[in-house]
LUMVOMAR-330764 format. One line per 5 residues: number of its first residue (from 1); for each residue x, z, y of C-alpha. Coordinates in steps of 0.1 Angstrom, whole numbers. Example, Ala and Ser with C-alpha at 12.3 -4.5 7.8 and 13.67 -1.06 7.14 Angstrom:
# residues 2
1) 123 78 -45 ~ 137 71 -11 $
This chain:
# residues 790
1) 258 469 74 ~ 266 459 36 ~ 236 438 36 ~ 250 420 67 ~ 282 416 58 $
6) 269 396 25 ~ 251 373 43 ~ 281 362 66 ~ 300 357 35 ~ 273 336 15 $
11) 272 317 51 ~ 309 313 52 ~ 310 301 17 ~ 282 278 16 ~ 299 264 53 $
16) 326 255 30 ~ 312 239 4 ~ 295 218 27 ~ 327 211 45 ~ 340 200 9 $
21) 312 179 0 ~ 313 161 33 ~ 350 159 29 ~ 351 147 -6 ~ 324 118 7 $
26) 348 108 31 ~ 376 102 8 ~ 351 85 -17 ~ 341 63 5 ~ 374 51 21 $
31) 389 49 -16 ~ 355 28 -24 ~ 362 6 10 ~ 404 3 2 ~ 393 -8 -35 $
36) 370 -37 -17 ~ 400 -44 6 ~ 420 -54 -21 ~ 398 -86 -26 ~ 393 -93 15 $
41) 426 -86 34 ~ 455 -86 5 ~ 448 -121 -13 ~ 472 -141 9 ~ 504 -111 12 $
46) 498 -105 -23 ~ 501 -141 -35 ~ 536 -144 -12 ~ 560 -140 -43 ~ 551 -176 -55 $
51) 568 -192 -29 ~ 595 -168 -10 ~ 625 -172 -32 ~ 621 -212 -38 ~ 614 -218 4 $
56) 645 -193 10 ~ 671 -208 -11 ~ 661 -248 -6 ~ 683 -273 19 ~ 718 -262 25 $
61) 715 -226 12 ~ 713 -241 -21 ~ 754 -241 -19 ~ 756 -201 -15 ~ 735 -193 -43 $
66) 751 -161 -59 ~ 744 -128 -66 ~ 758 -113 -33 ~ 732 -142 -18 ~ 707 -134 -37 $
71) 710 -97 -35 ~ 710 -98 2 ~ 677 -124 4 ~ 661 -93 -16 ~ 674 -66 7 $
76) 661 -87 38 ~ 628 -89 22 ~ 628 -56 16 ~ 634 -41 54 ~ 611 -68 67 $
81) 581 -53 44 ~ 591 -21 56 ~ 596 -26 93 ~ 569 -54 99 ~ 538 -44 77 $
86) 544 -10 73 ~ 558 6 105 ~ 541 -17 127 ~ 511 -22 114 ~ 499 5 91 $
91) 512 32 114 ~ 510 17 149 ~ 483 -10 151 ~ 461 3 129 ~ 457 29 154 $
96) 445 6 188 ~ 414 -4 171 ~ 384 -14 194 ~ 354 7 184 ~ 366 1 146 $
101) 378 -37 155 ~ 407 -51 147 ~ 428 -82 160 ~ 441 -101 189 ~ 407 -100 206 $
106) 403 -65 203 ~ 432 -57 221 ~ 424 -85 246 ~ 389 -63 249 ~ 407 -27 251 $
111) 433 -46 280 ~ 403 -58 298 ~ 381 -25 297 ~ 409 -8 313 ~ 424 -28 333 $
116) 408 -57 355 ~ 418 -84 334 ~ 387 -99 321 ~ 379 -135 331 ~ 342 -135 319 $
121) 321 -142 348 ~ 288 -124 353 ~ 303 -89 350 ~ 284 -57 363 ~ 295 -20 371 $
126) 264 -15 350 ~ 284 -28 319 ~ 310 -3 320 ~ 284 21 312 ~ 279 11 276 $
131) 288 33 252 ~ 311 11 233 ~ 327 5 263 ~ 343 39 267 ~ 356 36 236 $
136) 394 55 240 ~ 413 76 265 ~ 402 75 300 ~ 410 50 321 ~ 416 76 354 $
141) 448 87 349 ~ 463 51 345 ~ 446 40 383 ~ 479 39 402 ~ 502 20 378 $
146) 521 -3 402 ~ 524 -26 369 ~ 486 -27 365 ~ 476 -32 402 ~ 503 -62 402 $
151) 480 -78 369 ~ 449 -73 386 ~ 461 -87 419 ~ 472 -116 408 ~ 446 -140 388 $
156) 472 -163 376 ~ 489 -135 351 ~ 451 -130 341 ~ 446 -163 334 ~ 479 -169 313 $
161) 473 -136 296 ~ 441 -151 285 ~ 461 -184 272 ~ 485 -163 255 ~ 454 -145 238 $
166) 437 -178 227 ~ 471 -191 217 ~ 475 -166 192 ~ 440 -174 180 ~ 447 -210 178 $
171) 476 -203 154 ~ 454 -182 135 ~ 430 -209 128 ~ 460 -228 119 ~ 465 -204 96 $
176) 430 -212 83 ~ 441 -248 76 ~ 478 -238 58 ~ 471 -206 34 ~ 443 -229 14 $
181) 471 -258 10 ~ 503 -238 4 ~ 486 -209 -20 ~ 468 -233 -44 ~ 496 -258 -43 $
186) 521 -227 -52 ~ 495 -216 -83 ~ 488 -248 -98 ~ 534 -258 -97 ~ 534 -232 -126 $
191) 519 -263 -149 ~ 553 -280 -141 ~ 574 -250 -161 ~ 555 -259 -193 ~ 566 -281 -220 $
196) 538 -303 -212 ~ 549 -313 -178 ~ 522 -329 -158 ~ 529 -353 -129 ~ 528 -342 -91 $
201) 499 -367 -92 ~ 481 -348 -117 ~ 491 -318 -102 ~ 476 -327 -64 ~ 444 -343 -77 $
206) 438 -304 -95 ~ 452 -285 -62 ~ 425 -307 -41 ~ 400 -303 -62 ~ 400 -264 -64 $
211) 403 -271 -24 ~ 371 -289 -19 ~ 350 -261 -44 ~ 367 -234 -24 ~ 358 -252 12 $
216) 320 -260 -8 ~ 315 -225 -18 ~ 320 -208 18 ~ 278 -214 24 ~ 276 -187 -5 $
221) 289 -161 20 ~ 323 -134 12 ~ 296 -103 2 ~ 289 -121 -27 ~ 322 -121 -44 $
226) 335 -92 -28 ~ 333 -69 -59 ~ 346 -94 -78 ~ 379 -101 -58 ~ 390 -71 -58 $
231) 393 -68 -90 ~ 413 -103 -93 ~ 438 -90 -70 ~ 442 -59 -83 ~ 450 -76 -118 $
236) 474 -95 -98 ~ 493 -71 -83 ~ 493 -47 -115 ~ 504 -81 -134 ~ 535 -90 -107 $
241) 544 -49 -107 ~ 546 -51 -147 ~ 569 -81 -143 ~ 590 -70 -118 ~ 597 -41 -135 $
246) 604 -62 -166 ~ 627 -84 -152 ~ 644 -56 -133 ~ 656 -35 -165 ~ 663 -69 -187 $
251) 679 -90 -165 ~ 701 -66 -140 ~ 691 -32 -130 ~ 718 -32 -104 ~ 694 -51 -82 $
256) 685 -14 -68 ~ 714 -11 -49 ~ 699 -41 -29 ~ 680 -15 -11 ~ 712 -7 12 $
261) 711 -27 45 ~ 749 -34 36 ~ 735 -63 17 ~ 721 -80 44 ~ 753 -77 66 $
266) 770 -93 35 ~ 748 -119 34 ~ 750 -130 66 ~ 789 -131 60 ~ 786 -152 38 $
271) 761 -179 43 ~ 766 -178 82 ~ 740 -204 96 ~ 727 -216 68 ~ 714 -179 62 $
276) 700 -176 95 ~ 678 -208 92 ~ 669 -195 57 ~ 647 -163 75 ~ 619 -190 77 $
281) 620 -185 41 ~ 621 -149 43 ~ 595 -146 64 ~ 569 -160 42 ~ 569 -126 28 $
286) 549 -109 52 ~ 522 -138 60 ~ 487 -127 55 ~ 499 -91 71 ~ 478 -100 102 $
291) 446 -99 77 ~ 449 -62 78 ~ 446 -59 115 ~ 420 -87 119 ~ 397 -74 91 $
296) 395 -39 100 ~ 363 -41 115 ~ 347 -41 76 ~ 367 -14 63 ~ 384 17 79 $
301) 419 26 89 ~ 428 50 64 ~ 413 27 40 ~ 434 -1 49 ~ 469 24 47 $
306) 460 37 14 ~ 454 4 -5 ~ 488 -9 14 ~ 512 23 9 ~ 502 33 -25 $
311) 496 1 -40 ~ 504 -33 -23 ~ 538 -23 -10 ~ 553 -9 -43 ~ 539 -43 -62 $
316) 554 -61 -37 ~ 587 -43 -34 ~ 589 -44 -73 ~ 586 -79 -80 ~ 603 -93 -55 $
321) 632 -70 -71 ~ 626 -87 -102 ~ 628 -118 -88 ~ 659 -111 -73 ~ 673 -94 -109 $
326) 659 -125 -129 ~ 678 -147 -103 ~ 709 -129 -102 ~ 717 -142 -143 ~ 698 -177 -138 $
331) 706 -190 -106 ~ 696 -226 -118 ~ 663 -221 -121 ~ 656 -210 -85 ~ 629 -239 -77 $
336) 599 -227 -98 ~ 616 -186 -95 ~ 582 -173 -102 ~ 567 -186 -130 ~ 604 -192 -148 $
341) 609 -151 -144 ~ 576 -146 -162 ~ 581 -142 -198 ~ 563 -169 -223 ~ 542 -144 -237 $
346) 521 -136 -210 ~ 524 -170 -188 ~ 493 -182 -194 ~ 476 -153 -183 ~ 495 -148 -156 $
351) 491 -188 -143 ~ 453 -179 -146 ~ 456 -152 -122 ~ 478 -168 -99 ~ 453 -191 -95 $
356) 424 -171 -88 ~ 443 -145 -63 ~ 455 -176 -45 ~ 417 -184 -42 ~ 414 -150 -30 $
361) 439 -153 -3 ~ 428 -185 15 ~ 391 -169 14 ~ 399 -142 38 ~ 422 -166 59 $
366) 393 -190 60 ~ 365 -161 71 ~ 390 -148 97 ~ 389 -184 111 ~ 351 -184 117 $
371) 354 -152 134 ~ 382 -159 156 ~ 358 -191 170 ~ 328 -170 169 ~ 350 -145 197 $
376) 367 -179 214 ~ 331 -185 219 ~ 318 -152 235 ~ 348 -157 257 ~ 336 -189 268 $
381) 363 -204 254 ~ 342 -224 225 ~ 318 -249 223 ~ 286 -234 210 ~ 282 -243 170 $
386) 261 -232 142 ~ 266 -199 130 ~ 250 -192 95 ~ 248 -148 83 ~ 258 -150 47 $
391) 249 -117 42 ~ 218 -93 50 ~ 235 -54 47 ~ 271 -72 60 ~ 272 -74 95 $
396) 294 -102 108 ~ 299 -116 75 ~ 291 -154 90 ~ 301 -190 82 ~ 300 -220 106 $
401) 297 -253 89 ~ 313 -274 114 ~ 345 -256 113 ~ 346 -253 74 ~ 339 -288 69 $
406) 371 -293 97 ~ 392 -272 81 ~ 384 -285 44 ~ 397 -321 61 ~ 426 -308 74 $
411) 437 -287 48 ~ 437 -315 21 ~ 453 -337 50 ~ 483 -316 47 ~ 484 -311 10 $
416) 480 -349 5 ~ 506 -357 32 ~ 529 -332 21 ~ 528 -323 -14 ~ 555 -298 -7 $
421) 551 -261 -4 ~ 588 -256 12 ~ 572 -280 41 ~ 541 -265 41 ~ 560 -231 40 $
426) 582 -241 70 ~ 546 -247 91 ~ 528 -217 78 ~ 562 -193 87 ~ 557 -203 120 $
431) 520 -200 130 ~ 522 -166 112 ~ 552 -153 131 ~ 539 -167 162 ~ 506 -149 160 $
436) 529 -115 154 ~ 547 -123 182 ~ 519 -126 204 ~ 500 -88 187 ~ 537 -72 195 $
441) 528 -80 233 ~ 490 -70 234 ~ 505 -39 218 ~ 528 -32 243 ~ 502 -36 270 $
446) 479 -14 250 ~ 503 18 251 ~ 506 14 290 ~ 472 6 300 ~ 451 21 269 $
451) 474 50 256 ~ 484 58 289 ~ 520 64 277 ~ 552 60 294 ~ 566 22 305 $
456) 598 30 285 ~ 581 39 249 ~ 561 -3 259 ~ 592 -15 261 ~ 611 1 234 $
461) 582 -9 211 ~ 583 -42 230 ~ 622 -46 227 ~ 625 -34 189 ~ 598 -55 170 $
466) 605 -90 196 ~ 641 -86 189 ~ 634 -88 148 ~ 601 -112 151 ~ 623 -131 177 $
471) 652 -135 155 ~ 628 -147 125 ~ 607 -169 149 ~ 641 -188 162 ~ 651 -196 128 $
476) 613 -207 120 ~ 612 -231 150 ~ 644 -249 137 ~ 624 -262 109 ~ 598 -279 138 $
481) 607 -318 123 ~ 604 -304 86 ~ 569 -291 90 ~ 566 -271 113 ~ 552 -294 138 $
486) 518 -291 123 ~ 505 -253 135 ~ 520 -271 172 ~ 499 -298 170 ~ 471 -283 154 $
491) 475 -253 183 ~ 480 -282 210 ~ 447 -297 201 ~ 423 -264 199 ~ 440 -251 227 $
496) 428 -285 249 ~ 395 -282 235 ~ 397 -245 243 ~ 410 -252 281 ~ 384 -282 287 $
501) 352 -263 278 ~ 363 -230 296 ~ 375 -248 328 ~ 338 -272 326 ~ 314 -241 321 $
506) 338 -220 348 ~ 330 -249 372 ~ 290 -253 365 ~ 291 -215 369 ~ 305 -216 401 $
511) 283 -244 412 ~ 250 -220 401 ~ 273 -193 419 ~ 272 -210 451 ~ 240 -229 452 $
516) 218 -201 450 ~ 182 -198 462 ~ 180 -177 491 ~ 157 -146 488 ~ 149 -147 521 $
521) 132 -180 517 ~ 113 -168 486 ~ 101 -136 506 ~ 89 -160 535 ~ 69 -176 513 $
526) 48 -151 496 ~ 35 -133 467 ~ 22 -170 456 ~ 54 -186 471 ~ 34 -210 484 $
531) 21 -232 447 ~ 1 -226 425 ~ 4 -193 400 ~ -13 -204 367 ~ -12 -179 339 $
536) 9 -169 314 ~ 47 -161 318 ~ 75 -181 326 ~ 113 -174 313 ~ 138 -190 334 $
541) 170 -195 315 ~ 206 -191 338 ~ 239 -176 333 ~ 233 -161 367 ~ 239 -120 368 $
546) 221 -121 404 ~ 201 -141 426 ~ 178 -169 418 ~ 188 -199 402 ~ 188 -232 415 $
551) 171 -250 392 ~ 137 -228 398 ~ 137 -245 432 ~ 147 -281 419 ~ 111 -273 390 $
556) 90 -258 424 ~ 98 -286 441 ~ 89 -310 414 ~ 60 -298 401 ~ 40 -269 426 $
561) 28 -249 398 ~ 44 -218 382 ~ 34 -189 360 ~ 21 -155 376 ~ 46 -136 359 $
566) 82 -146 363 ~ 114 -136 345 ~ 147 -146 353 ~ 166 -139 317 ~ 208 -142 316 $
571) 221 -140 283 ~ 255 -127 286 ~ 293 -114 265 ~ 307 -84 275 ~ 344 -75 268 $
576) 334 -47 235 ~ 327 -61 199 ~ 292 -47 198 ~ 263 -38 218 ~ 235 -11 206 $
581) 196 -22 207 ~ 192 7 231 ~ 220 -10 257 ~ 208 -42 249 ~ 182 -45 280 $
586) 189 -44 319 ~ 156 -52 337 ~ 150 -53 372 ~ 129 -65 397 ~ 139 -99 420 $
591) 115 -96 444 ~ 85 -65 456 ~ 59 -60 435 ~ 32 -86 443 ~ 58 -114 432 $
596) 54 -104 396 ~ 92 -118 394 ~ 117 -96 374 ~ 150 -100 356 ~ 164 -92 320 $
601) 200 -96 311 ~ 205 -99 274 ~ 243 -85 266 ~ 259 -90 232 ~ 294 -79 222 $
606) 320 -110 213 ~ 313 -101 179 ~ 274 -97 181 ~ 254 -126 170 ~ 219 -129 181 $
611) 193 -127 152 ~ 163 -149 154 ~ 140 -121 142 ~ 108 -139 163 ~ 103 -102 184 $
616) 127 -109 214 ~ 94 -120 231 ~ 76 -82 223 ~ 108 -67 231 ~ 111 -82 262 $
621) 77 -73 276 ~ 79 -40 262 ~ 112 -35 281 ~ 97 -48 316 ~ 64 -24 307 $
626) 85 7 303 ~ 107 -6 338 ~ 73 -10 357 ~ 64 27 343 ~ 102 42 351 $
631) 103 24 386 ~ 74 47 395 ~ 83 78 379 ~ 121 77 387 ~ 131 84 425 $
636) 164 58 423 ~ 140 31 414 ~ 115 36 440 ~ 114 21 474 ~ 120 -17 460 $
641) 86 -25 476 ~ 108 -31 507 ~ 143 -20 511 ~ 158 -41 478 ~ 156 -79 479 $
646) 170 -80 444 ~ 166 -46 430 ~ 182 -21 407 ~ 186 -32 373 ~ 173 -3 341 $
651) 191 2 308 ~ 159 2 289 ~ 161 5 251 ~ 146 -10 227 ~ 130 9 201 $
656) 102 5 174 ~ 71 -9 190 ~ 48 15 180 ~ 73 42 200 ~ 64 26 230 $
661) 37 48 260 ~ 34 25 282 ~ 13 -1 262 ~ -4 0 228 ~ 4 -21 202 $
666) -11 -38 174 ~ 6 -65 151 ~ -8 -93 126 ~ 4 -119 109 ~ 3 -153 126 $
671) -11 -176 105 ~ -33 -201 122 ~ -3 -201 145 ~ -31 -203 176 ~ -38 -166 191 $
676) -12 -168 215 ~ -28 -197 231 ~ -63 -187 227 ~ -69 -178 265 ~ -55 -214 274 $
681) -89 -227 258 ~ -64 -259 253 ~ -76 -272 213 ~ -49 -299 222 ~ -20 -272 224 $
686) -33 -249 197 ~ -25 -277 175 ~ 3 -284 187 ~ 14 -252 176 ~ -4 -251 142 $
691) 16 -283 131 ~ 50 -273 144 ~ 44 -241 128 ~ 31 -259 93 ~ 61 -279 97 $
696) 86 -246 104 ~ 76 -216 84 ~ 102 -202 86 ~ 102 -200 125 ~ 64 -184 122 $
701) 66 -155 143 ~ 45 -118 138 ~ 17 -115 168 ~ 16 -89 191 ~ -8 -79 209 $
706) -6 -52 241 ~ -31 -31 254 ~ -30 -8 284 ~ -34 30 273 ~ -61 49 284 $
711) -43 72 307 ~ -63 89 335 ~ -34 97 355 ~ -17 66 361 ~ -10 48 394 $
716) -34 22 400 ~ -6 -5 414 ~ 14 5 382 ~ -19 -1 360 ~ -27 -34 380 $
721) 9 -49 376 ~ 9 -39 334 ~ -27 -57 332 ~ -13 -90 349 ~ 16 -83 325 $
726) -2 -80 291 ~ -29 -108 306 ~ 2 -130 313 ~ 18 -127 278 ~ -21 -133 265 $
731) -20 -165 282 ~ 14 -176 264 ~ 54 -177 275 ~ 68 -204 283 ~ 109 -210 288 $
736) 122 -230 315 ~ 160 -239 311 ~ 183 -263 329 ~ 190 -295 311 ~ 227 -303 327 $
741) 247 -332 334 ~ 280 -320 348 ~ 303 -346 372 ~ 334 -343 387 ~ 327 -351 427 $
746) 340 -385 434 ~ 367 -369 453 ~ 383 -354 424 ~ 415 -364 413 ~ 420 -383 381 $
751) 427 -356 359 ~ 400 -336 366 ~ 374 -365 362 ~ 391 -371 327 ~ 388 -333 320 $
756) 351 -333 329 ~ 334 -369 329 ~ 351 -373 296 ~ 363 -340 280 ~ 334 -315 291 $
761) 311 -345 286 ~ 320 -353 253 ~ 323 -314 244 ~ 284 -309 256 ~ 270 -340 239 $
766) 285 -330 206 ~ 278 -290 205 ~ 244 -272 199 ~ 224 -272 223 ~ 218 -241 244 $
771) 178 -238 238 ~ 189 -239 197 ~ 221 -212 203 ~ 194 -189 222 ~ 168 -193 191 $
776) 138 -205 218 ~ 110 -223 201 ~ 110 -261 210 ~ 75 -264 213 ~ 77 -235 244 $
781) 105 -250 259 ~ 105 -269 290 ~ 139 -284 306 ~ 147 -291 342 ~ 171 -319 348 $
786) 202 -312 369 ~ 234 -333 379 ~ 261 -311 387 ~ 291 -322 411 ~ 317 -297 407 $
């Protein structure tokens, strides 16, 4: 037994040392990620201290500056850090993450995953298979909620829980356009506290220029300056601790007392209304806390607390006491409170870093931005633009050039036509409590319909943070003529371009919807449906889920000739941020098996973004190989030969090619550019291809070429049907997609024909076009013209 005994100790005790080892990797790699969030979510909270105390105390306020006043501005900065970023955010919020997401659209995704909320069209039970989307408690227990079956019933509440969704987004991208302006502005005022006082001329032409190399940079991708932001920031926040405290024992160390909410109530007394309007001052100390919900997705949750708790929250607490203490003995010199509390020694320094961290802070705004559009998009919600990976080992680290080189426009429209941070303030207070406003919500929804918790704890959540966000947002929308007009207008104008392209592509939809080709017609016709099959295989491009699209009839009728191997592809959003390689296939067959007519839908998460990697073609007829070879294996998928019209649809993954038994592969580089047209015996088209391919190298593609295996035991129709498959792709693909013009019927009232003759119309003329979002080679494309009435 002794011998026994000695192994299940040196088990137990090499057990734990694993379980150590796997714990200490853990911590070192969320203490590794909270060190890189320093430089991605805590430039724009950290760099809040240059402009709180000078926005607070402007306008009328300026009469009740003492040290009860200013004593009481610290103490409400103080609870508002504590109550806002830290209770809410770091201990609740952080917690309804969407499969590691973070933001408005993740709870939007969690809300519509549980509940029927989503709007997308094109949705399938098969969808709510995906791993990603079971992300979270079960959805069961939750099924008789009278609250959720009044939502669902009624598509209006659906629809303006959408608007409030992409309202929130709009004021983040508003965001995007205020942080750049009101940071740098705030760093480079410092140069007017020197003895060599420059000009607010001088000082504008500087703040724009460090504006436009920001704006010029954003090609180079965040990844690449990561490392090094972090760093800056954390210099930053060390530097503003090490002052604070400074100022705190030289000036007036009774500032702690501040602490005590009795302050606040004192404050109040004293400055009445002018101290409520004020909060739009305070508030300014908790923008940029949204970054920590909205960039979650590239760090972790515990990552995201530690850096905040330990670190960010003391600095901040401590130097805005110093501020406060340096205040309390020079109340004249309130303007520039900042840089006149740091002591000569170590201005320059200081200025320096000021300047870089406020660099730091408008980056992560300005990444946010892209994202949010890249998700508006997925929703449908976006006209399709460019979007550009910066990084290779990063996913979703993207930048779209048409929105940075907006932004950069707007961003120096402000600063120029301002030149005030206390206006710029009053505007940037109120997108970023509006957004807060609009998360407290979601988050209420989220602990009924996601958490599965109690009506009353939604509301008391609800009630508590809308009643302080509420009282902050009132006194932020009193400054609307002094500035903060712009997020309004700014939110007005996405929000219509927002509206106009959702409401065009959710009428074209419905027109696809509704005109659909009957099957029964296509089965009457044939196996050759009554043209001519030539070879190869054609790709027919719709947003369709189901059924056959119209524009395959409108090309039949057209032009009697079609491929011999048909497939119907639907490229499609689904309501979770990702989507696996293994989940990202349905196939299934559209008519029996003589057709040679399947379908593939192509899902992507709203933060997925499609890779031009030159193998969707390979994956996609390895995916229809293995279906052919399931179908006959697989009971459920039998029997499509005559009881399914429009059959079944197969998860079928997507693995390494060489993994693959139902064909064999081989692969070589494609450099002639002409073996995939070599059975065409066209020399015209091979050089075609050769000179587009000269002229694009970087769109040259690997070959593939498919063999059927030499198994003895397969079924004969299954071996005929993957011959006429691999034969087919030998030929060449081809990809047929609709080239739209969408009209509003002559019957349409005047505001719809604006909305779509002028709005859509201009929209789709100006937007990327769909065969270049869907990376499909130009010289295989081949577009159908349609005119839509809707």
């Amino acid at each position: 037994m002794e011998p026994e005994s000695g192994i299940s100790a040196a088990h137990r005790s090499t057990s734990t040392t694993i379980g150590q080892q796997l714990s200490w990797t853990r911590m070192s790699r969320n203490l590794l990620l909270a060190y890189q969030s320093f430089g991605v979510v805590y430039g724009d909270l950290g760099t809040s201290p240059l402009y709180v105390y000078s926005s607070t105390f402007s306008g009328k306020l300026q009469k009740h500056i003492s040290q009860d006043a200013i004593f009481g501005a610290f103490s409400l900065i103080f609870w508002t850090l504590t109550l806002i970023p830290l209770l809410k955010y770091v201990f609740v919020l952080l917690s309804a993450d969407d499969n590691g997401e973070g933001g408005t659209f993740a709870l939007y995704s969690l809300l519509c995953r549980h509940a029927k909320f989503s709007l997308l069209p094109n949705q399938q039970a098969a969808d709510e298979e995906l791993t990603a989307y079971k992300y979270g408690p079960s959805s069961q227990h939750a099924s008789s909620s009278p609250l959720k079956r009044f939502l669902e019933k009624h598509k209006r509440l659906r629809t303006a829980l959408l608007v409030v969704v992409l309202f929130g987004a709009c004021m983040v991208i508003g965001d995007g356009v205020l942080t750049p302006a009101i940071s740098v502005l705030s760093s480079v005022s410092g140069l007017e506290v020197t003895e060599k006082k420059l000009t607010s001329g001088e000082l504008l032409l500087i703040a724009c220029c460090i504006l436009v190399g920001l704006f010029a940079l954003q090609h180079c991708g965040t990844h690449r300056v990561a490392f090094l932001f972090a760093p800056i920031v954390l210099i930053w926040l060390f530097s503003i601790f090490s002052i604070g405290l400074y100022n705190t024992i030289h000036w007036n160390p009774k500032v702690v007392y501040a602490f005590s909410p009795h302050y606040i109530v004192k404050f109040f007394k004293e400055t009445g209304k002018d101290g409520w309007i004020s909060l739009g001052g305070i508030l300014l100390s908790i923008t940029g806390t949204e970054a920590m919900f909205a960039d979650l997705g590239h760090f972790t949750a515990l990552s995201i607390r530690l850096a905040f708790a330990f670190v960010v929250y003391p600095c901040l607490v401590v130097q805005y006491m110093g501020q406060a203490a340096y205040l309390s003995k020079n109340p004249d010199k309130i303007h520039y409170s900042f840089y006149n509390s740091i002591p000569e020694s170590v201005f320059w320094p200081v200025f320096v870093v000021a300047t870089l961290a406020a660099i730091v802070g408008s980056q992560a705004v300005i990444t946010a931005t892209f994202s949010i559009i890249k998700q508006c998009h997925a929703l449908g919600c976006f006209p399709r633009v460019k979007v550009v990976h910066t990084s290779k080992h990063i996913y979703g680290q993207i930048y779209i050039p048409e929105i940075n080189w907006i932004l950069m426009i707007l961003t120096l429209a402000i600063t120029i036509g301002f030149q005030d941070t206390n206006l710029i303030g009053n505007a940037y207070g109120l997108a970023c409590m509006t957004v807060m406003f609009v998360t407290t919500f979601l988050m209420s929804l989220v602990i009924i319909f996601v958490w599965q918790k109690t009506t009353w704890l939604a509301a008391a959540f609800l009630l508590f943070f809308w009643l302080i966000e509420g009282v902050y947002l009132s006194a932020a929308f009193i400054k609307v003529p002094q500035g903060g007009w712009v997020p309004l207008v700014l939110s007005f104008i996405f929000m219509v371009v927002m509206y106009v392209w959702h409401y065009g592509t959710r009428r074209k939809y419905n027109f696809d919807l509704h005109n659909k080709v009957s099957l029964k017609w296509l089965l009457g016709l044939g196996p050759s449906l009554g043209i001519v099959r030539v070879p190869g295989i054609g790709l027919i491009y719709s947003e369709l889920a189901t059924g056959v699209p119209a524009i395959f009839s409108h090309f039949v009728t057209n032009l009697p000739a079609f491929h011999n191997v048909l497939v119907f592809v639907c490229v499609k959003s689904v309501p979770v941020p990702y989507v696996s390689p293994e989940e990202r296939f349905l196939i299934g067959r559209v008519c029996p098996r003589p057709y040679r007519m399947y379908r593939c839908i192509v899902r992507y998460g709203y933060k997925d973004i499609p890779r031009d990697d030159g193998d969707f073609e390979n994956q996609l007829i390895q995916s229809i190989a293995e279906f052919i070879q399931m179908e006959a294996v697989e009971p459920q998928f039998s029997g499509s030969e005559s009881s399914s019209l429009d059959g079944r649809m197969a998860v079928i993954s997507t693995r390494s090619l060489h993994s693959l038994s139902s064909l064999v592969v081989s692969e070589h580089e494609d450099h002639g550019g002409s073996n995939s047209f070599q059975s065409s015996k066209s020399l015209t088209l091979q050089s075609l291809r050769s000179v587009y391919d000269d002229e694009n190298p970087q769109l040259r593609r690997r070959q593939v070429r498919f063999q059927l295996p030499s198994t003895p035991g397969m079924d004969p129709a299954v071996r005929d049907e993957l011959l006429a498959l691999v034969q087919a792709k030998d030929a060449g693909v081809a990809y047929i997609m609709g080239h739209s013009y969408v009209k509003a019927r002559r019957t349409s009232s005047f505001l719809k024909k604006l909305v779509i003759d002028i709005g859509y119309s201009f929209l789709r003329k100006n937007c990327r076009g769909p065969a270049v979002a869907l990376n499909i080679p130009h010289i295989s494309l081949i577009e159908v013209g349609m005119i839509y009435y809707v």
